[in-house]
C-alpha positions in Angstrom: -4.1 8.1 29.7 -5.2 10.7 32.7 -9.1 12.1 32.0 -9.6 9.8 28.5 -13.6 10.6 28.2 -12.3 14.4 27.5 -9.2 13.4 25.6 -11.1 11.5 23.4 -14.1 13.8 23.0 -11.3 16.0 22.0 -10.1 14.1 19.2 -13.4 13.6 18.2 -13.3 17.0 18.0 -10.2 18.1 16.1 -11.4 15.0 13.3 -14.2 16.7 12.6 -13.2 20.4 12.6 -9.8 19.1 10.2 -11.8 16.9 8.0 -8.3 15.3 6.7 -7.8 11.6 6.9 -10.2 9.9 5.2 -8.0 8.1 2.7 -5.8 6.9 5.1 -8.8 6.0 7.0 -10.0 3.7 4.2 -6.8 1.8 4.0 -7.4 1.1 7.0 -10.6 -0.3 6.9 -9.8 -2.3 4.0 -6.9 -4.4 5.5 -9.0 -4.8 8.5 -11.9 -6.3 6.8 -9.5 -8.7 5.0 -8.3 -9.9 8.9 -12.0 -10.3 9.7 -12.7 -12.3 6.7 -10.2 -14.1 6.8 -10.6 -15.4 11.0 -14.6 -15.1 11.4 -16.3 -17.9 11.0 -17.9 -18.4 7.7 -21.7 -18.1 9.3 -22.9 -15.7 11.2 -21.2 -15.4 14.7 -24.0 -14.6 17.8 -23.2 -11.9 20.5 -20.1 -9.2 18.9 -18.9 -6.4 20.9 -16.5 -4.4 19.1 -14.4 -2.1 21.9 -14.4 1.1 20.1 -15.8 3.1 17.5 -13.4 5.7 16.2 -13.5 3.4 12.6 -17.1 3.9 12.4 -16.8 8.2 12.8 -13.4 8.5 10.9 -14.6 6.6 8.0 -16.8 4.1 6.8 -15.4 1.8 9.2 -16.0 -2.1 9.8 -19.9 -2.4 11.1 -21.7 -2.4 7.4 -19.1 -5.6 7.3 -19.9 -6.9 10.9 -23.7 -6.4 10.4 -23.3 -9.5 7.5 -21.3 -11.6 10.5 -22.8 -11.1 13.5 -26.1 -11.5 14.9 -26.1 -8.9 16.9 -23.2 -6.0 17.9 -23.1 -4.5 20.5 -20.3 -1.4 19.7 -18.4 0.8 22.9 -16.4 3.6 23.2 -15.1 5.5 26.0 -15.8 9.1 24.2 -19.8 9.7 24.0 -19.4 12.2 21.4 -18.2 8.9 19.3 -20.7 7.0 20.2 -23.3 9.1 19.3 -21.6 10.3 16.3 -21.4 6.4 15.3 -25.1 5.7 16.0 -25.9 8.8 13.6 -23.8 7.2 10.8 -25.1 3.0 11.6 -28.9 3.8 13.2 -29.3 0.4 13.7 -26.3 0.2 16.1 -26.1 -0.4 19.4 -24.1 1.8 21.4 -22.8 1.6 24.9 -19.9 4.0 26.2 -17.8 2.5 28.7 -14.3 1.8 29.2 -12.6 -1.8 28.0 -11.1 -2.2 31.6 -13.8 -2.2 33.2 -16.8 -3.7 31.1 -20.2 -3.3 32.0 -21.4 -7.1 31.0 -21.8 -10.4 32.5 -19.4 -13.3 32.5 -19.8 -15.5 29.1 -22.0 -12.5 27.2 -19.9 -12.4 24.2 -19.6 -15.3 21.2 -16.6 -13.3 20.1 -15.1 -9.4 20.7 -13.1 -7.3 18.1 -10.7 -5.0 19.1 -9.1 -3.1 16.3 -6.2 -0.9 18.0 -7.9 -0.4 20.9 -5.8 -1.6 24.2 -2.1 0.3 22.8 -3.6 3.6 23.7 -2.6 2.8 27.8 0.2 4.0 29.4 1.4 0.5 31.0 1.3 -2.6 30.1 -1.0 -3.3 33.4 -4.0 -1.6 31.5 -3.5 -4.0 29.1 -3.5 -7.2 30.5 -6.7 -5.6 32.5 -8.5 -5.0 29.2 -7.4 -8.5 28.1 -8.7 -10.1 31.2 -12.2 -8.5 30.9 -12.2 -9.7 27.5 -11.6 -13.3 28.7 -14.3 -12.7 31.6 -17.2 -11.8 29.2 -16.5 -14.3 26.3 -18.3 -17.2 26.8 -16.1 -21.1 26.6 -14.6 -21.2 22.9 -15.7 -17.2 22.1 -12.9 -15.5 20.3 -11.3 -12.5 20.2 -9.5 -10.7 17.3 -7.4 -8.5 18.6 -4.7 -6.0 17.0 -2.3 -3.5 18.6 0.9 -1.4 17.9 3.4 -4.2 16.9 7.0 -3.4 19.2 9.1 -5.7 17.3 8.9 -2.9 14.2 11.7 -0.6 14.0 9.6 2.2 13.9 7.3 1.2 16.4 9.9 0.6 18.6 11.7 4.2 18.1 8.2 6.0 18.4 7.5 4.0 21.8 10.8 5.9 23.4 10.7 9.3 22.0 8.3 11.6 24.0 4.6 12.2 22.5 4.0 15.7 22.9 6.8 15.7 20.5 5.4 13.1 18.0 2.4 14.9 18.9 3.7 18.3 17.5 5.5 17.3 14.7 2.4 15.6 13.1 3.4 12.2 13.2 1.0 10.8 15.9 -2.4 12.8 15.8 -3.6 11.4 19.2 -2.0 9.3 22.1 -0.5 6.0 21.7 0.7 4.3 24.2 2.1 0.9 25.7 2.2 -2.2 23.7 3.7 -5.5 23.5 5.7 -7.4 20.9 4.4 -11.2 19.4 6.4 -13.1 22.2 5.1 -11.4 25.0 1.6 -10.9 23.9 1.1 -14.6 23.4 2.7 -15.5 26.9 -0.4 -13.0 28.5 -3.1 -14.2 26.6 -2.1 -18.0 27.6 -1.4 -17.3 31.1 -5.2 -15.5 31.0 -6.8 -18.2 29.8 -6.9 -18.2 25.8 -5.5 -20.6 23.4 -3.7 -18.4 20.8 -4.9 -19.9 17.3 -3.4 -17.4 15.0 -0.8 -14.7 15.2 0.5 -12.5 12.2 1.1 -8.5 11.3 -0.4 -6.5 8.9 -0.2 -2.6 7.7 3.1 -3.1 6.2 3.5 0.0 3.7 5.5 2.7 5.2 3.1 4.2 7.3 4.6 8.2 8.1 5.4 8.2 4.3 1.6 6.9 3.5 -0.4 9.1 5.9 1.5 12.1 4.3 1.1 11.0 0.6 -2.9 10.4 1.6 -3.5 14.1 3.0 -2.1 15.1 -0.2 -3.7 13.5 -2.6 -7.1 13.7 -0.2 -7.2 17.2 -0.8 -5.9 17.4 -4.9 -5.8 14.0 -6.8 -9.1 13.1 -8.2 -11.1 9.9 -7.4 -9.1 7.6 -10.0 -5.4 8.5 -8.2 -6.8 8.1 -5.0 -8.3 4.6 -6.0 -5.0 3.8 -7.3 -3.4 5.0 -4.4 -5.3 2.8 -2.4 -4.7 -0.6 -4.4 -0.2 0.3 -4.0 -1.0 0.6 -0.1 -2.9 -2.5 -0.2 0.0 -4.6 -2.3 2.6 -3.9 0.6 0.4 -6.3 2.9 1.8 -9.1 0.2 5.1 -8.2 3.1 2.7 -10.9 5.7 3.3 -13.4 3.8 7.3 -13.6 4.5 9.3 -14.0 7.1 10.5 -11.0 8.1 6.4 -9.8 8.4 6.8 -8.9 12.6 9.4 -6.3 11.2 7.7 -4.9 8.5 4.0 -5.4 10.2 3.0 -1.8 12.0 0.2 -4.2 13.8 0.2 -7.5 15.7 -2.9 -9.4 14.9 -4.4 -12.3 17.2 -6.7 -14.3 16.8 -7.0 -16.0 20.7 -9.9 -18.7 21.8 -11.5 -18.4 25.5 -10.5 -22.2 26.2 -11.0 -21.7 29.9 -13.0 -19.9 32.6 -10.3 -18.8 35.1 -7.2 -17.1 34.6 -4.0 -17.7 35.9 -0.9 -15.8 37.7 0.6 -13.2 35.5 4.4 -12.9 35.5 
């Protein structure tokens, strides 16, 4: 979206000054570390870059767990005040603040790049396939990318993406901007017509997610630490819902898992 260094600074912003979301937050991070360890290689990968940082300032996020997978990480943002923020929370990080469309590496830097709903906060599907194609550019031959993003084959991921935001906004439902996204079919034709061999594709964050972000600012601010804990483990049995099926309806997220197999891309359509 228009001026997203200050937008984001902004949400930084409001986060901090609410102070709500941290239970939600840890769901979060607990069915993306299960996606991690399930596709990173069992040893330690080289070169990471993960493409933003909002985990690692919202909660505990996912770099404890990369530090143990990676050799080295480099993690970027677009938002300063989250990069900074980050690198107080993970002083051994390395920060760099930059924008995923227009990356400041070389070709081949990276042995493989998360990014964890990072690319659905565009407004067109063109910023997408940009981001995707600097991803391609600084992988090196056989790096990987893990990739997740708003899944438009759900329902209610459909129904948000044509109702205005300021409205969602408003109403609570979406605290910041989301954007474009793309549904399984589609997101597999762009990432082969790039230049990646898609090696696994699935959805996760299956529980009902408007339902489960209210219940957590509840209980985050009046159940004790036991409900909370148990709270956590009834979110985490709804991602049993992957294993079926019908998981690209239920699935809030598409999750890839796409190898750099080679160097040039192709024409988009």
């Amino acid at each position: 979206m228009a001026n997203d260094l200050q937008y984001w600074d902004s949400v930084y912003k409001a986060l901090k000054k609410d102070g709500a979301y941290s239970l939600w937050r840890s769901h979060n991070d607990v069915v993306n570390i299960a996606l991690l360890g399930r596709w990173l290689p069992q040893g330690k990968t080289g070169r990471l870059l993960k493409t933003d940082l909002f985990d690692e300032v919202a909660s505990n996020g996912m770099y404890p767990f990369l530090k143990v997978k990676a050799e080295n990480i480099i993690g970027l943002d677009i938002s300063s005040l989250i990069v900074k923020a980050a690198q107080k929370t993970c002083s051994d990080l390395k920060g760099t603040i930059a924008d995923v469309r227009y990356l400041p590496f070389h070709n081949n830097t990276f042995d493989s790049i998360i990014s964890i709903s990072t690319i659905d906060h565009f407004s067109s599907e063109i910023e997408i396939i940009k981001s995707l194609r600097e991803f391609h550019r600084v992988l090196r031959i056989g790096g990987q990318l893990i990739l997740t993003l708003d899944n438009l084959m759900n329902p209610v991921i459909a129904l948000r993406s044509i109702l205005p935001f300021r409205l969602l906004n408003r109403s609570g439902l979406v605290p910041y901007y989301v954007g474009a996204t793309l549904g399984p079919r589609r997101l597999c034709q762009i990432l082969k017509q790039i230049g990646f061999e898609v090696a696994n594709l699935d959805a996760v964050m299956h529980c009902p997610r408007v339902l489960a972000v209210a219940m957590a600012r509840v209980l985050e601010k009046h159940a004790n630490s036991e409900t909370q804990r148990l709270f956590l483990r009834v979110l985490a049995a709804f991602e049993y819902l992957s294993r079926f099926p019908t998981r690209f309806l239920t699935g809030y997220f598409l999750a890839v898992k796409a190898i750099k197999n080679k160097e040039k891309y192709g024409h988009l359509s």
